[in-house]
N, CA and C atoms as an extended XYZ file, in Angstrom:
231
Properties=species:S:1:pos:R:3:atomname:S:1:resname:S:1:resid:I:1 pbc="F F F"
N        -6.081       -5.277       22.820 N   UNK     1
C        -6.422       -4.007       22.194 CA  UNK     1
C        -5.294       -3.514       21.284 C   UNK     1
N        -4.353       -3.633       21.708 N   UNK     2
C        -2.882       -3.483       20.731 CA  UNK     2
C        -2.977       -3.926       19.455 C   UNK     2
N        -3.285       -5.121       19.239 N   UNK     3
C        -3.304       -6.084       18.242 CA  UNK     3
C        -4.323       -5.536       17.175 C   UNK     3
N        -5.855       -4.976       17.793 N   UNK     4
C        -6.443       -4.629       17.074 CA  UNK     4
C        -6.385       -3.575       16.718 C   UNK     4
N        -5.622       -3.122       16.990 N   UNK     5
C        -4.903       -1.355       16.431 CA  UNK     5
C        -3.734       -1.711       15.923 C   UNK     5
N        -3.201       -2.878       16.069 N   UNK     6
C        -2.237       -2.843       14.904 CA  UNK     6
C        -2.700       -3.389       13.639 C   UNK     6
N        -3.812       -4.463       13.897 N   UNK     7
C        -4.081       -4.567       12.784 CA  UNK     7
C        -5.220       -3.671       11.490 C   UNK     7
N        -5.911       -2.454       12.530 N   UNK     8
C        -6.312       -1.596       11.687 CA  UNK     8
C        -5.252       -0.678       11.093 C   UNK     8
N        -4.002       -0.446       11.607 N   UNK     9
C        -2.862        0.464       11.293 CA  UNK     9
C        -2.409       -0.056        9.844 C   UNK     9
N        -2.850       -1.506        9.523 N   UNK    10
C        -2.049       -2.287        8.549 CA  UNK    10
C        -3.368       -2.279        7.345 C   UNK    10
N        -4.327       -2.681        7.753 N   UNK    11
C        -5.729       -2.835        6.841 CA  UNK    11
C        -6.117       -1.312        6.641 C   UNK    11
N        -6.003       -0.459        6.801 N   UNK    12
C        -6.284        0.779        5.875 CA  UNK    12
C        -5.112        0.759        4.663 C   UNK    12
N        -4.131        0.643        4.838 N   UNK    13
C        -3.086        1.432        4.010 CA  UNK    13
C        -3.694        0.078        2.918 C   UNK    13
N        -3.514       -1.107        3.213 N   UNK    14
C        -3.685       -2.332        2.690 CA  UNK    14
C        -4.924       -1.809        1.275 C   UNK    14
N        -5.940       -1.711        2.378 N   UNK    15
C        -7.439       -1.583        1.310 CA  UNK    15
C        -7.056       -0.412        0.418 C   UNK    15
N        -6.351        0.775        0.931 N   UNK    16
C        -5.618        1.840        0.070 CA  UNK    16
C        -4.839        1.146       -1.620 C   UNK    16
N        -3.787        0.391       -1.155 N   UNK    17
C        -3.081       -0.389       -2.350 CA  UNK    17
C        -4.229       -0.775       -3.258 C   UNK    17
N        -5.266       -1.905       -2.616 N   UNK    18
C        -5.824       -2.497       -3.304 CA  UNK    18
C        -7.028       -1.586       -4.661 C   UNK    18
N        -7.047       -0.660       -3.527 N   UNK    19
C        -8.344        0.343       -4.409 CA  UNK    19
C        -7.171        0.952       -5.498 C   UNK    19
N        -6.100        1.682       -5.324 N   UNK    20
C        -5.326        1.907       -6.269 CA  UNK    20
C        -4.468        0.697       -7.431 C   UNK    20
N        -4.737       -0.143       -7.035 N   UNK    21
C        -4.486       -1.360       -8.055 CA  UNK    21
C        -5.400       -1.656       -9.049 C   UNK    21
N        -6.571       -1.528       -8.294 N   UNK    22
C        -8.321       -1.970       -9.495 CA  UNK    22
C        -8.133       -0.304      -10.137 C   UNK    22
N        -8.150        0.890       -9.274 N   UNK    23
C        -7.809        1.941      -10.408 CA  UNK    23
C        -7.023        1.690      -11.068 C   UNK    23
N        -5.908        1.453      -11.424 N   UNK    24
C        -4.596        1.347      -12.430 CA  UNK    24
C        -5.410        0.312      -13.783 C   UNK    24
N        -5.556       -0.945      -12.447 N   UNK    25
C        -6.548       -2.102      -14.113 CA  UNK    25
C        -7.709       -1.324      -14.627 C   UNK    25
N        -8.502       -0.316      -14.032 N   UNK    26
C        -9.932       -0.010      -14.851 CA  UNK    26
C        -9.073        1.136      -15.778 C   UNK    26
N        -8.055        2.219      -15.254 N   UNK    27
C        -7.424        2.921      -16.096 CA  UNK    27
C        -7.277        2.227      -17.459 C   UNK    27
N        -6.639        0.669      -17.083 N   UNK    28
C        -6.106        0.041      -18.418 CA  UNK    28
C        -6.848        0.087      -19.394 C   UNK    28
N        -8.047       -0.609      -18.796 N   UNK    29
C        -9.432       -1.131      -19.835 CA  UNK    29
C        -9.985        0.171      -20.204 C   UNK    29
N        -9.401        1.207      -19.495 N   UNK    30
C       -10.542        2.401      -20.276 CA  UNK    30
C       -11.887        2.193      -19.521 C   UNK    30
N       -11.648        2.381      -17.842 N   UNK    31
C       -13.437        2.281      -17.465 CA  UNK    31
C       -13.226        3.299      -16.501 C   UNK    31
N       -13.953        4.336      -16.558 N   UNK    32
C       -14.311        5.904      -15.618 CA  UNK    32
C       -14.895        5.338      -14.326 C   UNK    32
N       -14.140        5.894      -13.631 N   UNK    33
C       -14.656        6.036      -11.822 CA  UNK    33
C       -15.562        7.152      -11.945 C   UNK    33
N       -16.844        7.211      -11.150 N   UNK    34
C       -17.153        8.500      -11.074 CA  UNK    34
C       -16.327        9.887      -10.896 C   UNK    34
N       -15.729       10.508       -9.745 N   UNK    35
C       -15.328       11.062       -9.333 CA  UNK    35
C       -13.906       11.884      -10.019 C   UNK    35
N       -13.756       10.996      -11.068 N   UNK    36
C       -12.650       11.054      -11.709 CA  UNK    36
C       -12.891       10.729      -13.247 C   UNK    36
N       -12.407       12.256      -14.392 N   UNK    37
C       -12.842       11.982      -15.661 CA  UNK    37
C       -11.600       11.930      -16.434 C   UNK    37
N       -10.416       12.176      -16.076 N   UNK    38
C        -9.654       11.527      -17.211 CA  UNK    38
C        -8.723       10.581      -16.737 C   UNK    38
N        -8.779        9.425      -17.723 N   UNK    39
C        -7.645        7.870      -17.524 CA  UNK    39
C        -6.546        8.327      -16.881 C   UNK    39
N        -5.765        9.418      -17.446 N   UNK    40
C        -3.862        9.136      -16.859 CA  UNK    40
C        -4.699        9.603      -15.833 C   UNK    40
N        -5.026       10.349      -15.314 N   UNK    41
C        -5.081       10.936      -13.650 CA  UNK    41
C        -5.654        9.976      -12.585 C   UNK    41
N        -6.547        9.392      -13.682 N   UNK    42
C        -6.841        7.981      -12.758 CA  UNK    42
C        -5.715        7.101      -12.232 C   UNK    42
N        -5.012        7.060      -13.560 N   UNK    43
C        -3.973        6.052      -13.449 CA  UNK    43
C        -2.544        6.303      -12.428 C   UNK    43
N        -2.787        7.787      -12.545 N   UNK    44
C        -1.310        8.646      -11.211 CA  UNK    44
C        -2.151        8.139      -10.068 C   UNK    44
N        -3.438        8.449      -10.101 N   UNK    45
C        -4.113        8.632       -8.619 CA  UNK    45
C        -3.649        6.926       -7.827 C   UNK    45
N        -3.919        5.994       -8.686 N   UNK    46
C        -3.970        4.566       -8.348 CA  UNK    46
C        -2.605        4.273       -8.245 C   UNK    46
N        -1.725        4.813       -8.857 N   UNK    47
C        -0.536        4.461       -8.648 CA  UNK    47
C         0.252        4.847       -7.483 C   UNK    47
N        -0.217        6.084       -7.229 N   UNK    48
C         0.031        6.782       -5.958 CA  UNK    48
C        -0.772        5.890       -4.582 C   UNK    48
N        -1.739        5.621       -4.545 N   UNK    49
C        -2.531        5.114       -3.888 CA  UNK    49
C        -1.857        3.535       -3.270 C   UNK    49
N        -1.354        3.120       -4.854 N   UNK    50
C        -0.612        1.557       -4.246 CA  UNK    50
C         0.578        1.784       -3.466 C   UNK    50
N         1.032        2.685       -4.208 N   UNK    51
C         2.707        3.170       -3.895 CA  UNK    51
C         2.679        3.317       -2.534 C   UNK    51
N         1.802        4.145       -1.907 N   UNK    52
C         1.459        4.770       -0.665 CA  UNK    52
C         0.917        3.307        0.385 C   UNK    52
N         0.464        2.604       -0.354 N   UNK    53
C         0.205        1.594        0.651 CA  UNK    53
C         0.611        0.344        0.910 C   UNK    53
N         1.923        0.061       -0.115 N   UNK    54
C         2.795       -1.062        0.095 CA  UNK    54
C         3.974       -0.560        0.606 C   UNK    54
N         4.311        1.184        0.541 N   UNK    55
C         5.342        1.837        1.544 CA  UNK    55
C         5.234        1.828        2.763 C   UNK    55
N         3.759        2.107        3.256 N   UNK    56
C         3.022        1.737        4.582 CA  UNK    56
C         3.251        0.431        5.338 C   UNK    56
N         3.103       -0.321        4.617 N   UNK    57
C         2.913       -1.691        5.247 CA  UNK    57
C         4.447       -2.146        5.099 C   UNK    57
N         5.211       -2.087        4.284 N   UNK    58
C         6.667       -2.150        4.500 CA  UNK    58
C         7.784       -1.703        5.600 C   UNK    58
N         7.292       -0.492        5.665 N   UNK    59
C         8.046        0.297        6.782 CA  UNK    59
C         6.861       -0.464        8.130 C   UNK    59
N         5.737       -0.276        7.916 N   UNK    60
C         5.617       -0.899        9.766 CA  UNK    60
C         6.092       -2.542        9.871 C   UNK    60
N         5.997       -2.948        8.948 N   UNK    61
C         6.744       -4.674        9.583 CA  UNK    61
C         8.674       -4.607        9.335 C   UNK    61
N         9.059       -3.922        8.730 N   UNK    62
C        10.539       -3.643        8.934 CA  UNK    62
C        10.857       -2.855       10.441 C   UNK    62
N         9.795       -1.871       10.809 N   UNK    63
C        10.323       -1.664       12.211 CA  UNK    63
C         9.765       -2.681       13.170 C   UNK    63
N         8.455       -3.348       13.098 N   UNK    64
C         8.422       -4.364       13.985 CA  UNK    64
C         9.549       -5.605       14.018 C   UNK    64
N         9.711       -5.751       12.996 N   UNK    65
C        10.762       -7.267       13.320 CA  UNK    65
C        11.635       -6.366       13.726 C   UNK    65
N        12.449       -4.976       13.427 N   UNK    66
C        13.540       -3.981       13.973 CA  UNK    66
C        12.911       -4.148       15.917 C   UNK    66
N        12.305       -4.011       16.075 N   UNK    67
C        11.786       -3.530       17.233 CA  UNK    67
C        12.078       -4.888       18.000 C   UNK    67
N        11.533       -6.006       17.804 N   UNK    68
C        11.811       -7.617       18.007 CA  UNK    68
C        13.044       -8.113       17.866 C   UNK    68
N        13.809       -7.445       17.120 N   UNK    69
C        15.133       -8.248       17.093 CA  UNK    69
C        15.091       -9.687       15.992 C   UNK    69
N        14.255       -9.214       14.832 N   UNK    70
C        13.593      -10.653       14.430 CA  UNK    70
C        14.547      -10.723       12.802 C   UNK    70
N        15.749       -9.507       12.742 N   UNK    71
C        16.337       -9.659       11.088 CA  UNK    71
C        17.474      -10.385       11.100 C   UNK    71
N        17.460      -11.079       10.400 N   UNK    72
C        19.123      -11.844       10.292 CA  UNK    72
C        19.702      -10.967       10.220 C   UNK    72
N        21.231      -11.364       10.405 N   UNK    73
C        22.449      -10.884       10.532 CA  UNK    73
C        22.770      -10.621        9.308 C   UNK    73
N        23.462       -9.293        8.856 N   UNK    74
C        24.005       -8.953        7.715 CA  UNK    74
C        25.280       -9.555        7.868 C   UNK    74
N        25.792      -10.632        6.447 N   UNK    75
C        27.095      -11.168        6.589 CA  UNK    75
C        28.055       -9.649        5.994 C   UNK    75
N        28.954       -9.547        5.812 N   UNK    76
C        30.054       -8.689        5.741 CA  UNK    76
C        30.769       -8.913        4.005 C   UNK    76
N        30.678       -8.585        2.869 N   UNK    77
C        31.089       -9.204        1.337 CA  UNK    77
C        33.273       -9.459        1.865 C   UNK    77
């Protein structure tokens, strides 16, 4: 049961990125979402949307391997 709550914890933010990525490309081409009538706002909305969901998924597998003990060793310059 864990597993499948971790992996819905990861597949929302995920499908989030992705829907804000195809917004950013339809922004490009100039193609209207319903819900939404002008391009740049499309294009903040999608950008925000990816931003928000590759921050998501970054921070939970940086604290899982944190949590595991799973990061190499920082060498020292």
């Amino acid at each position: 049961m864990q597993r499948f709550l971790a992996l819905v914890i990861v597949v929302i933010p995920g499908a989030l990125a992705v829907v804000g990525i195809t917004w950013m490309r339809d922004a490009l081409f100039s193609i209207y979402h319903t819900p939404i009538h002008s391009i740049l706002f499309q294009l903040g909305i999608g950008l925000l949307f990816c931003i928000i969901g590759v921050v998501f998924i970054a921070s939970f597998i940086h604290y899982r391997d944190r949590k595991r003990n799973y990061r190499a060793n920082r060498k020292p310059f």
